[in-house]
N, C-alpha and C positions, 0 to 999 in steps of 0.2 A: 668736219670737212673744211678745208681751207678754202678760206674766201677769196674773191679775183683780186690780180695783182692790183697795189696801192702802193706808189713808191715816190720819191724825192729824189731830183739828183741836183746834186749845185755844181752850176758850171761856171758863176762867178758872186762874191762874197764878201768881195771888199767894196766899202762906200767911199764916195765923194772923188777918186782920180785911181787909175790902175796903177799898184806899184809890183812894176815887173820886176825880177831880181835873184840872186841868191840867197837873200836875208828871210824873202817870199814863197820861199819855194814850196813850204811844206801847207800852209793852210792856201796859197794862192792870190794872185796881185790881181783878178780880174773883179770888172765892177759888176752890182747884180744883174743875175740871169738864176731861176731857179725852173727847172723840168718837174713835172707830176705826172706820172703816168697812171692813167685809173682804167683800169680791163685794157680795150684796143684803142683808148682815146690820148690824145699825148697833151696837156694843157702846157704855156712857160708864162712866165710871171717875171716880168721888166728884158728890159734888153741893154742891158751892160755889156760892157767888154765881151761877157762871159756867151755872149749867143753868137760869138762869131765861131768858136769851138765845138758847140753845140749843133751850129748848122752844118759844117764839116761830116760832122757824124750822124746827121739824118741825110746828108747826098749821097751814103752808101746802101741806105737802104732800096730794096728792090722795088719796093711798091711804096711810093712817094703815097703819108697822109694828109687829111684834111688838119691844119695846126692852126691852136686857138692861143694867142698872143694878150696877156691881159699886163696893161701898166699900172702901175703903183701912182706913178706921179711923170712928171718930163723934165726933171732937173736932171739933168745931162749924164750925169752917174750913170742914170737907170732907161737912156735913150740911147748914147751913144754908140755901141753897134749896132745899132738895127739897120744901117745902110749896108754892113759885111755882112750879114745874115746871107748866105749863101742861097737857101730854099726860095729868097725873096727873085733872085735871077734865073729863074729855071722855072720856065712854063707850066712845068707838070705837076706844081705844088698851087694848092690853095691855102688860102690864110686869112683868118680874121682876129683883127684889130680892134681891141676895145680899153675903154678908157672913161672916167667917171670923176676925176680929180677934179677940174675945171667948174666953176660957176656957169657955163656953157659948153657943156662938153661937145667937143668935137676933135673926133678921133683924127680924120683926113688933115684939117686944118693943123692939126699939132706937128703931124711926122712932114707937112709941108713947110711951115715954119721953120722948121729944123735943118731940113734938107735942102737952103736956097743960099744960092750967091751972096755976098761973095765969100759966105761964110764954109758953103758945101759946094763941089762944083755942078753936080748933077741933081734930079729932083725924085721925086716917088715915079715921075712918069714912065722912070727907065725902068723899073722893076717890070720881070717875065710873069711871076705869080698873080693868080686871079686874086684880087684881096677886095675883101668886104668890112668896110669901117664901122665899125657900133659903137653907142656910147651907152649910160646908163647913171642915173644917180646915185650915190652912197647910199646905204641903206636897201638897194633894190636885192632881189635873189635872182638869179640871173639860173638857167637848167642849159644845159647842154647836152645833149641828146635827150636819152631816156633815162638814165641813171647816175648823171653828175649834177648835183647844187653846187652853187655858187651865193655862197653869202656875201656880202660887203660892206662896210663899216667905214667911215670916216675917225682920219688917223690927224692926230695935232700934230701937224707939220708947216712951215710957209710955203705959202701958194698952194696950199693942200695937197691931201696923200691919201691913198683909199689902202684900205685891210682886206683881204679876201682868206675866206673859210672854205676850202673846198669839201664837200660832202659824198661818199663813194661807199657802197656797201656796207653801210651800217658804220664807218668809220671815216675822221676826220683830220685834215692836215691844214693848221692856220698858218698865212704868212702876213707878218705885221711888222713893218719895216719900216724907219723915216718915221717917227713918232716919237714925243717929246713928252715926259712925263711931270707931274709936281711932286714934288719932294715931302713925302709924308702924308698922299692924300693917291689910294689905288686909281688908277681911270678905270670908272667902272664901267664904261664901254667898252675896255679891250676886257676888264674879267669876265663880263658876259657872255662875248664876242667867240673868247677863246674856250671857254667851260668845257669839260671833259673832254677836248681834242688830244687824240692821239699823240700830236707833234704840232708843238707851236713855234714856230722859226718867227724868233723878235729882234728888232734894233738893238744893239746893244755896242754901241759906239764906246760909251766912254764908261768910267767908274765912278763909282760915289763921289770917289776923296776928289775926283778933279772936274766935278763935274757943273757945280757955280759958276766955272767960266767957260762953258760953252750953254749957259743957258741960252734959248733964243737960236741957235741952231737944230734944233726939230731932232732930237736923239735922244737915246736913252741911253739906260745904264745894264751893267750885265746881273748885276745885284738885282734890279727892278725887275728885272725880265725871272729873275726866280721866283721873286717874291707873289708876284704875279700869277705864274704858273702853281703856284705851289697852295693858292689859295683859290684857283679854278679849276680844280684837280685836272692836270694836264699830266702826259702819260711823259714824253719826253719832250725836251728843251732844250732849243738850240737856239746858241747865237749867232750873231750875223751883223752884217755892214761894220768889219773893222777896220778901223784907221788906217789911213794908206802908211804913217808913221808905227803903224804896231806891226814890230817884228816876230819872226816866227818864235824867237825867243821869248819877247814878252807875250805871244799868245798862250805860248804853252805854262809860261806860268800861269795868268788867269783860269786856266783850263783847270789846273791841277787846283786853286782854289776854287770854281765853281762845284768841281764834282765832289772837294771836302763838304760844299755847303747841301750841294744838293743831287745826289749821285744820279739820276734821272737825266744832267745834262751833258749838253760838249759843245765846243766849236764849231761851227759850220767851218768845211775846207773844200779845195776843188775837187772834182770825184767822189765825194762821198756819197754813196745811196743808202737810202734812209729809207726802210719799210711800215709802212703806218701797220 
């Protein structure tokens, strides 16, 4: 018997600034946003570019849900649409906010920070949606309803970054993003982290060969992210957060070598749904 739905969809995929374009068209210029739908529950993971798309496409639904918004980090990549987020101006929608990066998390204080003069013209206060701010520490398991876990993990990143493991019907979807690895020495916190996950969606900015000089920007590599996966037996792998400079051209080469190395993976691009 087939188990309840468990899916992935990426609505934005590129890190550090949106590169809109024709060069972009085929993996997508938008910054993170990824959707997990597990049974009737819709969880989204950072608010990039990619959740202004996103929101568009939950105001057509008939019977507005209760949506569970979890951030990675608040470097602006993975913030920046959350003011177009559509469902946040529409009464009928509820929404929780949660967030765990911070040495004092505080979820209200971050999206207000963000949202003020003279940098934004307006504040959180103009949002229609009931919203309930959470926060939680790395490491915490966090349950939402009756049938989804939520793992969390601390990710080497500046100004830290949180990992989350989602848990659903006996099966699992990691998303570990903004992480920075050491060259030659596995982080055995994400092999643990990620171990037998169905789909583990990793950082995977840059490449081996050029990757010396972006040390100290909190990234990894698309090599690492195999290596990784392939030694915590992980079912598929996917990459993610690429370079607003990586064309759809140089994507698709990396792609065509990733899947030489390790046919199990691919790209992350806009639209793709991905069944755990």
């Amino acid at each position: 018997m087939a188990g309840k739905q468990f899916y992935v969809k990426f609505w934005g995929v590129r890190g550090s600034i949106p590169a809109p374009g024709p060069k972009t068209a085929i993996y997508g210029g938008n910054t993170p946003c990824v959707e997990i739908v597990c049974g009737d529950q819709r969880l989204i993971l950072d608010a990039g570019s990619g959740i202004r798309p996103l929101g568009l496409e939950l105001m057509k639904l008939a019977d507005p849900q209760h949506l569970q918004l979890f951030f990675t980090h608040c470097h602006y990549d993975h913030i920046e649409g959350l003011p177009f987020f559509a469902p946040l101006h529409d009464k009928r929608y509820s929404l929780t906010m949660w967030s765990g990066h911070m040495p004092k998390p505080d979820t209200r204080r971050m999206v207000c920070d963000y949202m003020q003069k003279p940098y934004f013209p307006i504040g959180p206060e103009y949002f229609c949606a009931k919203i309930d701010y959470r926060e939680f520490a790395p490491g915490d398991t966090l349950k939402i309803g009756r049938s989804i876990i939520i793992r969390t993990t601390s990710l080497n990143h500046p100004d830290g970054a949180v990992g989350y493991r989602i848990e659903f019907d006996g099966r699992a979807i990691c998303y570990v993003t903004d992480t920075e690895h050491v060259p030659g020495k596995p982080d055995e916190n994400v092999l643990t982290f990620i171990k037998d996950a169905e789909i583990v969606i990793y950082d995977a900015a840059y490449d081996d060969a050029n990757f010396q000089q972006f040390v100290g920007f909190g990234h990894s590599t698309w090599q690492e992210g195999y290596r990784l996966c392939d030694s915590s037996n992980v079912g598929l792998y996917v990459v993610f957060h690429h370079r607003p400079s990586a064309d759809d051209e140089h994507l698709m080469t990396v792609e065509g070598k990733l899947k030489s190395a390790r046919p199990a993976s691919l790209l992350a691009r806009e639209g793709l749904i991905l069944k755990a």
